[in-house]
Backbone as a chain_set.jsonl record, in Angstrom:
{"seq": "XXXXXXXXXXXXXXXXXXXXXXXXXXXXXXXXXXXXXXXXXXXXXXXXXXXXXXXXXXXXXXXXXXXXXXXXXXXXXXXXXXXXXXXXXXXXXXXXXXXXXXXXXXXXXXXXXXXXXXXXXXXXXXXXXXXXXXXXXXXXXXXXXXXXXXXXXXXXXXXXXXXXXXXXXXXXXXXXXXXXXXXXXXXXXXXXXXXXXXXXXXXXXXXXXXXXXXXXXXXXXX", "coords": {"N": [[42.68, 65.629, -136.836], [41.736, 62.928, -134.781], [38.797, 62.29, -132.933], [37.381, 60.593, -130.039], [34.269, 60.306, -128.478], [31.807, 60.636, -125.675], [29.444, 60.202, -123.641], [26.685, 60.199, -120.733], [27.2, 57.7, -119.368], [26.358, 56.757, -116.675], [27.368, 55.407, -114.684], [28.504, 53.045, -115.431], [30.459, 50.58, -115.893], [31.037, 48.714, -117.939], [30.607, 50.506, -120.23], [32.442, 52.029, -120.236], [35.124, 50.238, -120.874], [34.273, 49.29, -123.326], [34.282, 51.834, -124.846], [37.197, 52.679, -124.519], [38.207, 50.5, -125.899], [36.993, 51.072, -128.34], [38.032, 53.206, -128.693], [40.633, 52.694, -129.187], [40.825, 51.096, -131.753], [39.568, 52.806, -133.725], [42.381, 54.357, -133.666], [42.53, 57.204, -132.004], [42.733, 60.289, -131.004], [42.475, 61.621, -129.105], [39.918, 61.139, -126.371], [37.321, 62.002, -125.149], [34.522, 62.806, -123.04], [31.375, 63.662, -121.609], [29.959, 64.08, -119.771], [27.759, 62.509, -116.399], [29.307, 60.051, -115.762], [28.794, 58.65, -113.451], [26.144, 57.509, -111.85], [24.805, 59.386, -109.543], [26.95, 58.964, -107.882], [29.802, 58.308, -105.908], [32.259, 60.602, -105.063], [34.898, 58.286, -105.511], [34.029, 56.248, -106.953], [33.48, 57.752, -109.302], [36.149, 58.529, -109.618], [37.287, 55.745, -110.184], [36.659, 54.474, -112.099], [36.786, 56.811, -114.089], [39.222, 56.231, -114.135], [39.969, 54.25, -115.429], [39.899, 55.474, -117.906], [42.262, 56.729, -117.846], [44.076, 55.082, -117.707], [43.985, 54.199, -120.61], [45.656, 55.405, -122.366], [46.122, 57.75, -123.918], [45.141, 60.956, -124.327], [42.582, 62.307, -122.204], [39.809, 64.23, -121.906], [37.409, 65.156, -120.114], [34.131, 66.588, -118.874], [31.842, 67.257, -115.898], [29.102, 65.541, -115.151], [25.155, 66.31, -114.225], [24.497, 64.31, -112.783], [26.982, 63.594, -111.257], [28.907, 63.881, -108.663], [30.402, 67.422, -107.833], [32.444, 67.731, -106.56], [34.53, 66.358, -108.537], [35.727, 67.723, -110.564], [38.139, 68.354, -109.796], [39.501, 66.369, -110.599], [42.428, 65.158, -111.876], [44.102, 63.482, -113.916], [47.408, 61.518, -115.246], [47.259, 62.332, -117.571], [44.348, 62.263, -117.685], [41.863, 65.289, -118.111], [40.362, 67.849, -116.239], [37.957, 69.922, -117.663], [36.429, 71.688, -117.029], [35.151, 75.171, -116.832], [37.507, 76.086, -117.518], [40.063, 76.285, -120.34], [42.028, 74.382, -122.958], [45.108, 74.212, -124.448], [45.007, 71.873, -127.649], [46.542, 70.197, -130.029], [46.353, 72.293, -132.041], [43.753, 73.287, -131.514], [41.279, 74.748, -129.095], [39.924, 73.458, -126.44], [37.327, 73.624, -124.608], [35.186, 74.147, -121.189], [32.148, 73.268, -119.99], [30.746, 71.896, -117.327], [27.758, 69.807, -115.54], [24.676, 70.695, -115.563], [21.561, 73.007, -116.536], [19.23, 74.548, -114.101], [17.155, 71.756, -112.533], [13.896, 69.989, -112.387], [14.553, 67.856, -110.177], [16.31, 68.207, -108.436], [19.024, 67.332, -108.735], [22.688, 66.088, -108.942], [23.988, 68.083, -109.298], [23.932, 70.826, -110.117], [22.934, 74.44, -111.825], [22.504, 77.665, -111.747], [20.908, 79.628, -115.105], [22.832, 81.82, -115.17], [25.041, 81.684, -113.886], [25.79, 79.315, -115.245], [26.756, 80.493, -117.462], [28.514, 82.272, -116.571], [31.112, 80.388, -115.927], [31.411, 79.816, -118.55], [32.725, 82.563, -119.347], [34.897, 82.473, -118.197], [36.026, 80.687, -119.41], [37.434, 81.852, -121.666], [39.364, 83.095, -120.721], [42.839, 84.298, -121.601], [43.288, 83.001, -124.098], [43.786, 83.938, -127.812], [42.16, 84.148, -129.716], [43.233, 82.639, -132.323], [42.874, 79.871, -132.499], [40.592, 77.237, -133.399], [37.597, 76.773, -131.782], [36.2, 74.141, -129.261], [34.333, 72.729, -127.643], [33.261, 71.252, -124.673], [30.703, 69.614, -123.548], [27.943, 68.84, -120.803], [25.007, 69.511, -121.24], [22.928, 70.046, -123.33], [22.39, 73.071, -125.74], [20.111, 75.383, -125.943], [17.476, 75.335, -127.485], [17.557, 73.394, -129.965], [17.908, 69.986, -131.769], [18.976, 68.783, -130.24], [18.573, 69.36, -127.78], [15.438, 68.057, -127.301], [13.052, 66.841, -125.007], [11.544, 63.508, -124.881], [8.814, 64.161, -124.438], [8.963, 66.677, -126.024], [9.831, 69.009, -124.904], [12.214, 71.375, -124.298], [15.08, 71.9, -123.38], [17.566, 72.885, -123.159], [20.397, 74.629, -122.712], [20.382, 77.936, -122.295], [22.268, 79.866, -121.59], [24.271, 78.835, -122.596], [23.784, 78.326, -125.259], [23.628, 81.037, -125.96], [26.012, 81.571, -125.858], [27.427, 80.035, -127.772], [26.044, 81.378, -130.123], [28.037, 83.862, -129.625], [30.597, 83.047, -129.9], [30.67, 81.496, -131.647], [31.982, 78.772, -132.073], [33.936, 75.888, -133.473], [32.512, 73.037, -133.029], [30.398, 71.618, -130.807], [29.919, 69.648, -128.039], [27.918, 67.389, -126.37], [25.008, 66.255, -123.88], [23.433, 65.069, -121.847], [20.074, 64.523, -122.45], [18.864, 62.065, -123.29], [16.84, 61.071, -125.251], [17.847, 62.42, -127.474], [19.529, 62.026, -128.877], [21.877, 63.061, -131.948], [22.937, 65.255, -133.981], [23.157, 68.467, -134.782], [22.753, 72.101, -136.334], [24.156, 75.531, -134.984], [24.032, 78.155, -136.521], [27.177, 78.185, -137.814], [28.35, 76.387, -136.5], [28.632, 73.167, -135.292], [26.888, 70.73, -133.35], [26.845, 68.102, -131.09], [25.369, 65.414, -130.332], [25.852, 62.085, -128.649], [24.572, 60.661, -127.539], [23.523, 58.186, -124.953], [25.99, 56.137, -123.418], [25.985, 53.957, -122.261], [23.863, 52.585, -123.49], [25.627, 51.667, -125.351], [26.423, 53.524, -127.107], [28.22, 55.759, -128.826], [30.12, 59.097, -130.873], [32.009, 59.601, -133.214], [34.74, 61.809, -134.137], [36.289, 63.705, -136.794], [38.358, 66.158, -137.086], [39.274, 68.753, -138.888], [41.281, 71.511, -140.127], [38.954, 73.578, -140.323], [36.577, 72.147, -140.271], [34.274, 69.334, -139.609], [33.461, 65.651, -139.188], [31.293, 63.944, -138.623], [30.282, 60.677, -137.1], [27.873, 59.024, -135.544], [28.378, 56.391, -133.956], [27.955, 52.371, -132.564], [28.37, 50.638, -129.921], [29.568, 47.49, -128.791], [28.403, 46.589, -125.476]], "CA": [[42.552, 65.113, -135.473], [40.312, 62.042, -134.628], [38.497, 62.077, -131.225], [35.908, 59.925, -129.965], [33.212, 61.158, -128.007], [31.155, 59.368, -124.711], [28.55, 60.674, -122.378], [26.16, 59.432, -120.084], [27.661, 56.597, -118.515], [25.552, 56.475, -115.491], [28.253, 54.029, -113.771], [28.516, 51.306, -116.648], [31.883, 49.895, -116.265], [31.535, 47.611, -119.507], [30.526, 51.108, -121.599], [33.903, 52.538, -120.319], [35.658, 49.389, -120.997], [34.017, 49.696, -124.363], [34.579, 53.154, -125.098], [38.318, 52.332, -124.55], [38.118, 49.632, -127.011], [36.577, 51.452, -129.874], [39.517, 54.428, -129.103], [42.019, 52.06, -130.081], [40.126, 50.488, -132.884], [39.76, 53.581, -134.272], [43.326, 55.352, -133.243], [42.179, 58.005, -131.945], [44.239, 61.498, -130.987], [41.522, 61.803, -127.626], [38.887, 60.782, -125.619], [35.836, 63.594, -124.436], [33.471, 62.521, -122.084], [30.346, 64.424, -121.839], [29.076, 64.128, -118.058], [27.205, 61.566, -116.195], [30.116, 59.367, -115.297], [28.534, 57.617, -112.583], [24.552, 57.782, -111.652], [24.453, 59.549, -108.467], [27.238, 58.222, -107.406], [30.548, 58.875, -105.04], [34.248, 60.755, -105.907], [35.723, 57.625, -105.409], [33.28, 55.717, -107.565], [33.468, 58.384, -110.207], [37.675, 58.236, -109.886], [37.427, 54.5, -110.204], [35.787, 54.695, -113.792], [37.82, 58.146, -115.2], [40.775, 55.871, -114.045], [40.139, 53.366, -116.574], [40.049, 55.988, -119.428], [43.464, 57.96, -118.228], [44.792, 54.187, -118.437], [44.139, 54.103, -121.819], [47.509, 55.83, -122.805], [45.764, 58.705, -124.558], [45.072, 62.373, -123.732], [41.312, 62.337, -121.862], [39.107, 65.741, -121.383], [36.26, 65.542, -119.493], [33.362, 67.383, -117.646], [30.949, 66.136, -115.028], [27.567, 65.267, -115.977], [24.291, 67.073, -112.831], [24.163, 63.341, -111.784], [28.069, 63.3, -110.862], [29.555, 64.898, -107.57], [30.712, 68.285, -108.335], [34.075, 67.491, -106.853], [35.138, 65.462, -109.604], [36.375, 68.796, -111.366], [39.61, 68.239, -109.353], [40.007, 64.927, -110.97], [43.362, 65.763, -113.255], [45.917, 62.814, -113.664], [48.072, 60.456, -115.79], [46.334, 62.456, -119.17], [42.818, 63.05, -117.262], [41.643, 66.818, -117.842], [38.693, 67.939, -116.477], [38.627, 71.297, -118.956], [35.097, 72.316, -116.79], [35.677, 76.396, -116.537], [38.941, 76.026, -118.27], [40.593, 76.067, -121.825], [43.147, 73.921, -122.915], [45.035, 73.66, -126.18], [45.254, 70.581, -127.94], [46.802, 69.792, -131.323], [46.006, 73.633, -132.727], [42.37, 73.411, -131.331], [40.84, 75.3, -127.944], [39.186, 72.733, -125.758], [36.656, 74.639, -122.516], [34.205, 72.983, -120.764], [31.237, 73.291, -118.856], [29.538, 70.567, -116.688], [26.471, 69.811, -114.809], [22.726, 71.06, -116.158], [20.789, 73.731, -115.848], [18.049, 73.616, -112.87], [16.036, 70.616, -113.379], [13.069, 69.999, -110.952], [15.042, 67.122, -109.788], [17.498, 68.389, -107.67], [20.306, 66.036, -108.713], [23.811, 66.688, -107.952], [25.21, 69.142, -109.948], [22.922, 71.711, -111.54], [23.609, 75.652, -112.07], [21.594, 78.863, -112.823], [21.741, 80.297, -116.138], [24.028, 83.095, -114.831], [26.744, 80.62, -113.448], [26.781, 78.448, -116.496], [27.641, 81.917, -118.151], [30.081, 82.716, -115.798], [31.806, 79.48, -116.029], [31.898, 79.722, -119.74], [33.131, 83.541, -120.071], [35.897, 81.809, -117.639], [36.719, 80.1, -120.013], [37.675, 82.528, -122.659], [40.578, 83.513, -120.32], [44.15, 83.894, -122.267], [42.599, 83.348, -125.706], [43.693, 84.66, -128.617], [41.193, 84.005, -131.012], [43.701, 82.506, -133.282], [42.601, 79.019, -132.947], [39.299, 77.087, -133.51], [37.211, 76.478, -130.204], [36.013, 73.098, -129.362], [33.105, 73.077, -126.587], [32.727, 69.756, -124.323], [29.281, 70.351, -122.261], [27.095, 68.059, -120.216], [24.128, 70.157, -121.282], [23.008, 70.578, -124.715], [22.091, 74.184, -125.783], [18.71, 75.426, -126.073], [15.934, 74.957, -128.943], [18.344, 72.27, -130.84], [17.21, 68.974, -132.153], [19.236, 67.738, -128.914], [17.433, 69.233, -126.45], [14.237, 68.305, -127.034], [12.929, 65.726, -124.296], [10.34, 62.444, -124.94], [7.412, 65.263, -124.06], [8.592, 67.67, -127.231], [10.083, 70.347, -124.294], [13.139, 71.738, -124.853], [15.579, 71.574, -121.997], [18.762, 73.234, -123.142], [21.193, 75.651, -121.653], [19.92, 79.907, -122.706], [22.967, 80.959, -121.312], [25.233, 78.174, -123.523], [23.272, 78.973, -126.787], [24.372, 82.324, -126.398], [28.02, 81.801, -125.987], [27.816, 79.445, -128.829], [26.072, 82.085, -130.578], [28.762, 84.863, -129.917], [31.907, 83.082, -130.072], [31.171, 80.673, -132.912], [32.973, 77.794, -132.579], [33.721, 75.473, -134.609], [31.98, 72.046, -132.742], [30.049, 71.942, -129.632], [29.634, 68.486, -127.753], [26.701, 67.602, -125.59], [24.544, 64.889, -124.004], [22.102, 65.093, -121.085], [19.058, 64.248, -123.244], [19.618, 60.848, -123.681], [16.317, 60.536, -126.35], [18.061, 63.068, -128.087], [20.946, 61.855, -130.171], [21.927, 63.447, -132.97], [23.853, 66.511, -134.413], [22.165, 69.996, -135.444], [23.959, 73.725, -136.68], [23.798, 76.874, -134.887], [24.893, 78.843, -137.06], [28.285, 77.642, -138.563], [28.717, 75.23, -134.975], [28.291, 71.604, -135.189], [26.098, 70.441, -132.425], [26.818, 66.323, -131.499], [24.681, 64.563, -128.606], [26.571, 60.853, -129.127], [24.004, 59.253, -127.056], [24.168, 57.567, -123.468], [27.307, 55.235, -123.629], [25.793, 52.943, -121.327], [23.455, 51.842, -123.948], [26.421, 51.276, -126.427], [26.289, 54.526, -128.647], [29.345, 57.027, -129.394], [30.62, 59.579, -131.529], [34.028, 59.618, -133.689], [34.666, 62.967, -134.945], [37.491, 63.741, -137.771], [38.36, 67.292, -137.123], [40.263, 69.483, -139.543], [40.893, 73.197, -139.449], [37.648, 74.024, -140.244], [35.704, 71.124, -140.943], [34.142, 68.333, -138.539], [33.043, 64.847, -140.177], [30.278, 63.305, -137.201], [29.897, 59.676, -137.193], [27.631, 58.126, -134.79], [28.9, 54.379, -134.022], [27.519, 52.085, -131.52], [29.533, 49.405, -129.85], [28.783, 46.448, -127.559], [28.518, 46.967, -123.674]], "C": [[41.302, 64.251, -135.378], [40.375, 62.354, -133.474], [37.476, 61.284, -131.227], [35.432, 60.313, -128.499], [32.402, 60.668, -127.029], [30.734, 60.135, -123.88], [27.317, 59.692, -121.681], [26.222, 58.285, -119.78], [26.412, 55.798, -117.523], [26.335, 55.273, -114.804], [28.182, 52.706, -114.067], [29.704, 51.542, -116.712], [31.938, 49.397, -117.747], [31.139, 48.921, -120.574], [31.905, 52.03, -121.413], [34.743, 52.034, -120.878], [35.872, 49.201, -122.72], [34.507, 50.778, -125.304], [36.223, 52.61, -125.207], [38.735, 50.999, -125.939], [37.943, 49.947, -128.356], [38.001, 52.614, -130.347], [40.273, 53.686, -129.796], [42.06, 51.606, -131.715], [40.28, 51.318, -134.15], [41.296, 54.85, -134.389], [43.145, 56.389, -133.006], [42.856, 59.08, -130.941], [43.697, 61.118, -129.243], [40.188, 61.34, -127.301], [38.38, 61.777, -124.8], [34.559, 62.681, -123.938], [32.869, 63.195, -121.617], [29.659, 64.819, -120.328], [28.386, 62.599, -117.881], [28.532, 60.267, -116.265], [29.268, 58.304, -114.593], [27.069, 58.319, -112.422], [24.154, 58.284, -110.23], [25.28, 58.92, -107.607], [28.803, 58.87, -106.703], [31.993, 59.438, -105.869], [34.901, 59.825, -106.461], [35.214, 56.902, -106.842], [33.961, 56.402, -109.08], [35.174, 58.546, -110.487], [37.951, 57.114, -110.217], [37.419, 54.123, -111.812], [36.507, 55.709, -114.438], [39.008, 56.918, -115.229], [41.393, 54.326, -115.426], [40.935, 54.029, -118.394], [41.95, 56.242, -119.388], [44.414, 56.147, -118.241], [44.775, 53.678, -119.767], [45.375, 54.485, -122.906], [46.88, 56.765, -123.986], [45.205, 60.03, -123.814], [43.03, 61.735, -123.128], [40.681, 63.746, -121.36], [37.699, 65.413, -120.881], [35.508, 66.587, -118.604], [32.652, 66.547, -117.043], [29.626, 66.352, -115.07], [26.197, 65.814, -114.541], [24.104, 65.736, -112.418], [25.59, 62.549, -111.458], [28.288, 64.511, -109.506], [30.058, 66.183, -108.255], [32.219, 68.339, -108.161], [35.294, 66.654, -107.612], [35.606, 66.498, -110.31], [37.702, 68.603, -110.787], [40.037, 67.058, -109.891], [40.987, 65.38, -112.2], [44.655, 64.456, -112.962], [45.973, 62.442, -114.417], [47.123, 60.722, -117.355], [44.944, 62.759, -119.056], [43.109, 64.032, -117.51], [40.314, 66.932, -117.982], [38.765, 69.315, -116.643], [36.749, 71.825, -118.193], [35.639, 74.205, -116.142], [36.991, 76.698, -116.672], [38.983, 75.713, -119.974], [41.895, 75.187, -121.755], [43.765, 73.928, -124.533], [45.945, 72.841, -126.641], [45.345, 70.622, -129.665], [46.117, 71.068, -132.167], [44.502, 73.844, -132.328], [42.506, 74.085, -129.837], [40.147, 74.248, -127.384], [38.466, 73.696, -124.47], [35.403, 73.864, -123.096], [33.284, 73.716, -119.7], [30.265, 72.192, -118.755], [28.423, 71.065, -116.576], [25.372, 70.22, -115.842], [22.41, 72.471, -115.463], [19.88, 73.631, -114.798], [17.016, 72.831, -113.569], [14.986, 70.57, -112.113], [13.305, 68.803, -109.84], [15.765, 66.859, -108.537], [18.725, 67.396, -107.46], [21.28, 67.151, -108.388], [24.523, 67.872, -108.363], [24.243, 70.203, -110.855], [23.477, 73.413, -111.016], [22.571, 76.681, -112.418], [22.563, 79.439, -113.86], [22.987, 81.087, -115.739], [25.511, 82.464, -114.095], [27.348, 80.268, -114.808], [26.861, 79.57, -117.482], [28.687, 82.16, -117.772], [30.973, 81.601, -116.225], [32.238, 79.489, -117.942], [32.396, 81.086, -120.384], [34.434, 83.419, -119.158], [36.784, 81.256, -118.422], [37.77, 80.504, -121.364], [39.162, 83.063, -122.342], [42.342, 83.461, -121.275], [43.707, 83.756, -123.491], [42.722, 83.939, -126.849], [43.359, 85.329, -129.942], [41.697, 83.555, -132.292], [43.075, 80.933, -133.973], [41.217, 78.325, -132.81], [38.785, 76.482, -131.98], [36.58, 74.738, -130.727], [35.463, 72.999, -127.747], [32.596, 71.665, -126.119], [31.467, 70.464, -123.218], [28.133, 69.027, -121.784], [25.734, 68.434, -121.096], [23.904, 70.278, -122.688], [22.804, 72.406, -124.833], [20.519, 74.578, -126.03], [17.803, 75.694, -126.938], [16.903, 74.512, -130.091], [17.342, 71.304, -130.684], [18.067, 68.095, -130.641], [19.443, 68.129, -127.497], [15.98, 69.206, -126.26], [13.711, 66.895, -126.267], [11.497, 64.666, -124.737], [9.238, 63.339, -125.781], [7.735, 66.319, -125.174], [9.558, 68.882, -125.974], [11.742, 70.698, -124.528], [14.249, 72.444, -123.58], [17.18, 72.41, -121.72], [19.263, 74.218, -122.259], [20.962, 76.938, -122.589], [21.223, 80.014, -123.308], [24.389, 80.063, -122.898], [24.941, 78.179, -124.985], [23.721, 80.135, -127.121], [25.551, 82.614, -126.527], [28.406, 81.045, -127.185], [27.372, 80.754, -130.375], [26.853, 83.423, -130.841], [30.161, 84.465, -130.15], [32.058, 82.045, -131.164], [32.182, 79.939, -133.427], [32.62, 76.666, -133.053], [32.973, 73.648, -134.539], [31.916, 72.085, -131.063], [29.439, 69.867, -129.021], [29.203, 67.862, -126.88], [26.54, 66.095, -125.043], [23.509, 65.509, -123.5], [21.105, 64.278, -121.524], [19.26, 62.961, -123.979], [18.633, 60.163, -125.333], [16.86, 61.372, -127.222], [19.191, 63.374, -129.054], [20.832, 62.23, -131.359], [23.576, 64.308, -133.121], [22.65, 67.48, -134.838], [23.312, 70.997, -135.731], [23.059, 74.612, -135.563], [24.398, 77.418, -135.16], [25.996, 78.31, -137.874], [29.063, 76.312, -137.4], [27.934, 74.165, -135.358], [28.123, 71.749, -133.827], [26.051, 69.058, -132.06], [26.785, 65.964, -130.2], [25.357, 62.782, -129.101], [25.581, 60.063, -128.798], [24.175, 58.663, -126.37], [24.844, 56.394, -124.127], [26.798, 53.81, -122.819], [24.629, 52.141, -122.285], [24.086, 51.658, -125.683], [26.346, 52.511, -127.828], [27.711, 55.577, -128.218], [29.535, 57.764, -130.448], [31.477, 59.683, -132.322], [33.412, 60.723, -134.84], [36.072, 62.725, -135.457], [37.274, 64.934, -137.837], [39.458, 68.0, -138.129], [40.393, 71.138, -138.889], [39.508, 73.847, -139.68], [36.6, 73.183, -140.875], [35.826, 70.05, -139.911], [33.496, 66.961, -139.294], [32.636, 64.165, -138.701], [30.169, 62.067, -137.978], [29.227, 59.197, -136.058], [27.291, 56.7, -134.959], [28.098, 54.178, -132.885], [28.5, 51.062, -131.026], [28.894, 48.304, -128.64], [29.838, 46.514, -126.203], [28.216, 46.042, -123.584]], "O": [[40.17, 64.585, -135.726], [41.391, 62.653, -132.847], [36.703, 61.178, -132.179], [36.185, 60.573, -127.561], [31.894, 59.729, -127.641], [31.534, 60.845, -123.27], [27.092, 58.561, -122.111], [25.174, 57.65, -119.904], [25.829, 54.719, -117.632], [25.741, 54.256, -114.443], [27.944, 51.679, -113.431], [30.186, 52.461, -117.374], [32.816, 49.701, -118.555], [31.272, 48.635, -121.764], [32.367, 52.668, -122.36], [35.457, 52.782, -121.547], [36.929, 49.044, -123.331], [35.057, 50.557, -126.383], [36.403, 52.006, -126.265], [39.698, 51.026, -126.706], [38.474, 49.397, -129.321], [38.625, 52.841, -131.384], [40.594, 53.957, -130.953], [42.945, 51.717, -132.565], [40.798, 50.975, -135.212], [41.265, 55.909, -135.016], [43.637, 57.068, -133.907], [43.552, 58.607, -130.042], [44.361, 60.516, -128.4], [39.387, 61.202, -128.226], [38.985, 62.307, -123.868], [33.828, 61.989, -124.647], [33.555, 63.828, -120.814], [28.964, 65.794, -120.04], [28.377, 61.722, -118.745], [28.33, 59.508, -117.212], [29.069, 57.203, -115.107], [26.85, 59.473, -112.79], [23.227, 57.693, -109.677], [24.801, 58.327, -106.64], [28.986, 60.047, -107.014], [32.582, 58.965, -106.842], [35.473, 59.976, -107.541], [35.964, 56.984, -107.814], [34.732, 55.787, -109.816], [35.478, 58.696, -111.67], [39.078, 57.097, -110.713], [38.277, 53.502, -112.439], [36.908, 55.376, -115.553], [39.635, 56.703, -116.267], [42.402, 53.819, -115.917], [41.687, 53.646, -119.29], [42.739, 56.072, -120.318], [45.468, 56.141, -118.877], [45.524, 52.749, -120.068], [45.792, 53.927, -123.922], [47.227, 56.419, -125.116], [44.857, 59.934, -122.637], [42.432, 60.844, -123.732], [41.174, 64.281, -120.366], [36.845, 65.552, -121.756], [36.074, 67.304, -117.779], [32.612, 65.349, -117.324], [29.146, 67.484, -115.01], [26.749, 65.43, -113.51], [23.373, 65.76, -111.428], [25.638, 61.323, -111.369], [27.896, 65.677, -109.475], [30.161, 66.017, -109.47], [33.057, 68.726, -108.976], [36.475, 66.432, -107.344], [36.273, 65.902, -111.156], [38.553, 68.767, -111.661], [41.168, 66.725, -109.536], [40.563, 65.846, -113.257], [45.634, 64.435, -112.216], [44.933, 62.525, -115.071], [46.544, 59.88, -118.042], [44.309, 63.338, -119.937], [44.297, 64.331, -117.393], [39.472, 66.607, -118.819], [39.51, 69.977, -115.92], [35.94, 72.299, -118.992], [36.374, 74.364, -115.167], [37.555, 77.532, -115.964], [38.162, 75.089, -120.646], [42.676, 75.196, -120.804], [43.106, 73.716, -125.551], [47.15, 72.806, -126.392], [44.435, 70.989, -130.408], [45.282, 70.734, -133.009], [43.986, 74.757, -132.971], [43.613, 74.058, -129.299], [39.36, 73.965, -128.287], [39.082, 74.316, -123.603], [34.902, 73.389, -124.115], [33.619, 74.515, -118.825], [29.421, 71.719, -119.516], [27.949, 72.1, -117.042], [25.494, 69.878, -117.018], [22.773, 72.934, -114.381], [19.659, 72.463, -114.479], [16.335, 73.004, -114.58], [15.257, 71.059, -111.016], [12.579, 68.671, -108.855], [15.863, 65.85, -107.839], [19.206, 66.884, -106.45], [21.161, 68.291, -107.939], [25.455, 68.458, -107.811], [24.003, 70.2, -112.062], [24.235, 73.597, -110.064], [21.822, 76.49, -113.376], [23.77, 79.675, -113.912], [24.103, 80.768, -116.148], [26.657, 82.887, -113.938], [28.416, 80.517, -115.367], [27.137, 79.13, -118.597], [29.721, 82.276, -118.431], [31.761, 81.993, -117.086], [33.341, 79.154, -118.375], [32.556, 81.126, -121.604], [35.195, 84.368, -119.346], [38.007, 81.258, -118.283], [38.597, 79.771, -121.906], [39.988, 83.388, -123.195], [42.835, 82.35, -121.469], [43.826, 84.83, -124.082], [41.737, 84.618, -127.139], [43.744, 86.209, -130.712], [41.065, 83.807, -133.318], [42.849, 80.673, -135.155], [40.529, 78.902, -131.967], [39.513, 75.854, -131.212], [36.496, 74.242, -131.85], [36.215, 73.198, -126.793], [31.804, 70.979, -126.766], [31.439, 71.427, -122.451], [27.597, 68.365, -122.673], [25.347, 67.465, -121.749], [24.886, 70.687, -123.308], [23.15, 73.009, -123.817], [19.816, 73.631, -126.384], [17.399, 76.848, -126.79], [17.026, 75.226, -131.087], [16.337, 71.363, -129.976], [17.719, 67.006, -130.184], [20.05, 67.658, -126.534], [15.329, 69.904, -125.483], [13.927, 65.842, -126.868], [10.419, 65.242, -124.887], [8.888, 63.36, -126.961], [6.748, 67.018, -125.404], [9.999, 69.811, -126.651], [12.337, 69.807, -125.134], [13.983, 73.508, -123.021], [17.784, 72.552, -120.656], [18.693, 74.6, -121.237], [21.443, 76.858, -123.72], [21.564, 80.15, -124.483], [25.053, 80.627, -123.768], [25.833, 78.042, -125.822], [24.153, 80.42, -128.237], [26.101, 83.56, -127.091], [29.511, 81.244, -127.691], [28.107, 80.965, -131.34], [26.63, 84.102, -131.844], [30.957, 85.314, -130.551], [33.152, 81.691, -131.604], [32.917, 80.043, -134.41], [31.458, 76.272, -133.156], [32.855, 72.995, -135.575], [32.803, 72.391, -130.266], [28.703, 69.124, -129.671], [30.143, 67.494, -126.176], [27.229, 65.111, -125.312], [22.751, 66.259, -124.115], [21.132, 63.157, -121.015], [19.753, 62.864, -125.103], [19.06, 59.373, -126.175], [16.249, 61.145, -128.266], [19.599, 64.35, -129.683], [19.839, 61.888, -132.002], [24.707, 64.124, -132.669], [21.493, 67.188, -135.139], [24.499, 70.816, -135.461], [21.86, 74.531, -135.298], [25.445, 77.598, -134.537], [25.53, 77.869, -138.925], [30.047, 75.596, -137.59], [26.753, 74.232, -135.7], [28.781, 72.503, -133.11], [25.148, 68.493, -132.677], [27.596, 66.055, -129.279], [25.068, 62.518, -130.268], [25.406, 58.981, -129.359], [25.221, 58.066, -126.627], [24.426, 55.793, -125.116], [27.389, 52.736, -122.93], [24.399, 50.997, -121.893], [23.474, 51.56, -126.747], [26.252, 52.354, -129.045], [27.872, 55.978, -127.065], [29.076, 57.149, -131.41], [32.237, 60.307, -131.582], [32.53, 60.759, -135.698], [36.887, 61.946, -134.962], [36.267, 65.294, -138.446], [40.616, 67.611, -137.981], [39.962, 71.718, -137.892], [39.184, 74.771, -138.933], [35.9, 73.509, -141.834], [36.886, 69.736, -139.369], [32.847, 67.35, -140.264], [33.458, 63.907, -137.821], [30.004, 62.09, -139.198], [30.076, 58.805, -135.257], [26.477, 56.065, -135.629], [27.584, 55.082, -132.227], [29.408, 50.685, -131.766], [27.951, 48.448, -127.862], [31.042, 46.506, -125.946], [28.052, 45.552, -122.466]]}, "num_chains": 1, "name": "protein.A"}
């Protein structure tokens, strides 16, 4: 299974436009979008922009990024899925999702205490029968990775999402927030892959097997 991979937007039409461009380029099974859609910006706004992807004529999973409305979780059409406090399964894999950020001192739009973004992700476990490999889309990276550590060295991740990666050990976990913080890291036997805000032309393309992930980060022109 190829997928390619896109977060932080911040309401760049031409890195959607983009993004859509490289899917094809590359044939790719799906399209995962990380959060941060739009920069503080409205439903409609933020439906305007998904609506590009689910015209792409490929499956799309997204969550919504702490500087997207929170009611964008209802956004489900024409191949959209927003998989935030849900599982889905796709081509023998588990897809669950959790948006937004932990509290930031910001107060943007979408943030969560630890003990939610727990809840929301032992939500997600629902039906489950541990047969097939998980696959973890998250706004948020996890916490004391190489991609959550901000400018300043601090380390910004999600507790509660380190620990669910730590007990249910799956098999690729897929992040942003932290926009200086592109990369990949392990915890544990979990691939860890920040792609890199989309809005300044960076993505992901993963090649997933049954137990094996092959990370490429591409860039493309916005």
């Amino acid at each position: 299974m190829r997928i390619i991979a896109g977060t932080d937007f911040h309401g760049s039409k031409s890195a959607f436009e983009a993004l859509i461009r490289e899917a094809n380029r590359h044939s790719v099974d799906a399209i995962i979008v990380c959060g941060d859609v739009t920069n503080f910006g409205t439903f409609e706004q933020a439906k305007s922009l998904l609506s590009l992807l689910a015209g792409a004529g490929m499956p799309v999973f997204f969550v919504p990024g702490n500087c997207d409305p929170p009611s964008i979780i209802d956004l489900n059409f024409n191949g959209l899925r927003c998989i935030h406090g849900v599982n889905i399964l796709f081509k023998d894999f588990i897809l669950m999702g959790v948006g937004g950020s932990p509290i930031t001192p910001f107060n943007t739009f979408f943030e969560m205490s630890e003990d939610e973004i727990l809840e929301v992700l032992r939500r997600c476990l629902g039906g489950i029968n541990g047969i097939h490999e998980i696959l973890i889309v998250s706004h948020a990276p996890p916490k004391n990775t190489r991609l959550d550590r901000t400018f300043l060295g601090l380390h910004v991740g999600s507790e509660s999402l380190r620990r669910f990666i730590e007990e249910q050990k799956p098999l690729l976990t897929v992040c942003g927030h932290i926009h200086e913080a592109r990369g990949k890291d392990l915890i544990g036997r979990t691939i860890i892959v920040n792609p890199g805000p989309a809005r300044h032309g960076n993505y992901a393309l993963l090649n997933i097997e049954k137990n094996n992930v092959k990370v490429d980060l591409l860039t493309m022109k916005v």
